[in-house]
Structure formats: C-alpha cells, structure tokens
C-alpha positions in Angstrom: 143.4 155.3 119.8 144.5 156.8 116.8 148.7 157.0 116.3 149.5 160.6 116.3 152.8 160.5 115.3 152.0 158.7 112.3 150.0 159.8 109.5 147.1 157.8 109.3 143.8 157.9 106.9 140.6 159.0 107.6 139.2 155.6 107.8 141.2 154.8 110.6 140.3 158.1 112.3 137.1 157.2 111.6 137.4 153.6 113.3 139.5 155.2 116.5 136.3 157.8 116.4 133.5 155.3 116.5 136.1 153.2 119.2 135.7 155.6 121.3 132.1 156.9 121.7 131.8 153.3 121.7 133.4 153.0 124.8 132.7 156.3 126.5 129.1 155.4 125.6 129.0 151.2 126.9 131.9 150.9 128.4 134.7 148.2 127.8 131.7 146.1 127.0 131.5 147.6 124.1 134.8 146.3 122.6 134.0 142.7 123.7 130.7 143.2 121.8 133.4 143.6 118.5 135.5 141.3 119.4 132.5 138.7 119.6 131.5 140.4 116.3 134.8 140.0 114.8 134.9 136.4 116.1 137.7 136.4 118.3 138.1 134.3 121.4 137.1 136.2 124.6 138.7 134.9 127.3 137.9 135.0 131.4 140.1 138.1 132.2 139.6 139.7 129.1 135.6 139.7 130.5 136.8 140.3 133.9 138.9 143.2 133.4 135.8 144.6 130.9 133.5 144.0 134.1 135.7 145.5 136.7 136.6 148.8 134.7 132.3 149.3 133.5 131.6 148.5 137.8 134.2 151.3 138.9 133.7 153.6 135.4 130.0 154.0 136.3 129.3 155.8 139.5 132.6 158.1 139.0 130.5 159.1 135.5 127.4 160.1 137.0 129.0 161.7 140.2 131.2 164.1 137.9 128.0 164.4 135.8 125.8 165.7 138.8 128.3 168.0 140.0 128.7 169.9 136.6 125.0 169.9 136.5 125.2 171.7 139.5 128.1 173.7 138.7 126.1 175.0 135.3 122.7 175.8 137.4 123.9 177.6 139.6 126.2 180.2 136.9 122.7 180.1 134.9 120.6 181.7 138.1 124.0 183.7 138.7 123.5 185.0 134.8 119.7 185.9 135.4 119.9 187.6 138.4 122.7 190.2 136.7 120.5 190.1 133.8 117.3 191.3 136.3 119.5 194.1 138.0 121.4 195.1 135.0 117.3 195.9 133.5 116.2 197.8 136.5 119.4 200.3 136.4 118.3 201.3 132.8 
C-alpha cells in the first residue's frame, strides 16, 4: 500500500502498516469500517465486493493455516526423535 518508488514518511508507512494488518486481520471489512469512520459514502458494490472477497479470503486462510500447522508438527517430532538417537550414541 505504500509507493515504493517514492520516498514517503514514516507516517504514511505507518498508515500503509496499520492498513494492512487491518485487512489481513478483518478482512476488506475492515476498510469499510474507515471509510464509515472517515464518513464517506459506501455504496452496494463497494459492500458487495468487501463481502465476496472476506467469503472466499476465509476458508483459503485457515486451510493454508492447518496445513503449516501440520507441516511444523511433524519437523518438531522429526527434531526430537534425532535429538533422542543423537543422546543414546553418546
């Protein structure tokens, strides 16, 4: 969100910071939620495209999230069980 061929302040790398957790957080909801904030018309598609991304964004998120869970388990009992036959050679 932040221009990187421009130099910009830290205030706006602030703002493009807090943008985005915002969204990877809520979801495009969360920019309606400022726009409401900010008091600026929200109009049917603007909702409807915020709806439709947040419905398809969701299950991808915790699919990707389950399989890395996975992923990390399994290299964790991988790491102990070298650690337990590493100790019994010395």
């Amino acid at each position: 969100m932040a221009p990187k061929h421009l130099n910009c302040g830290s205030k706006i790398i602030e703002i493009a910071a807090f943008l985005a957790a915002g969204i990877y957080n809520d979801g495009y909801n969360f920019i309606l939620q400022i726009m409401n904030d900010l008091q600026l018309q929200i109009g049917p598609h603007c909702k409807q495209f915020a709806e439709t991304y947040d419905a398809h964004r969701k299950p991808t998120t915790h699919i990707v999230c389950a399989d890395k869970s996975v992923a990390v388990t399994r290299a964790l009992k991988r790491h102990e069980k070298l650690g337990k036959q590493i100790k019994r050679l010395y």
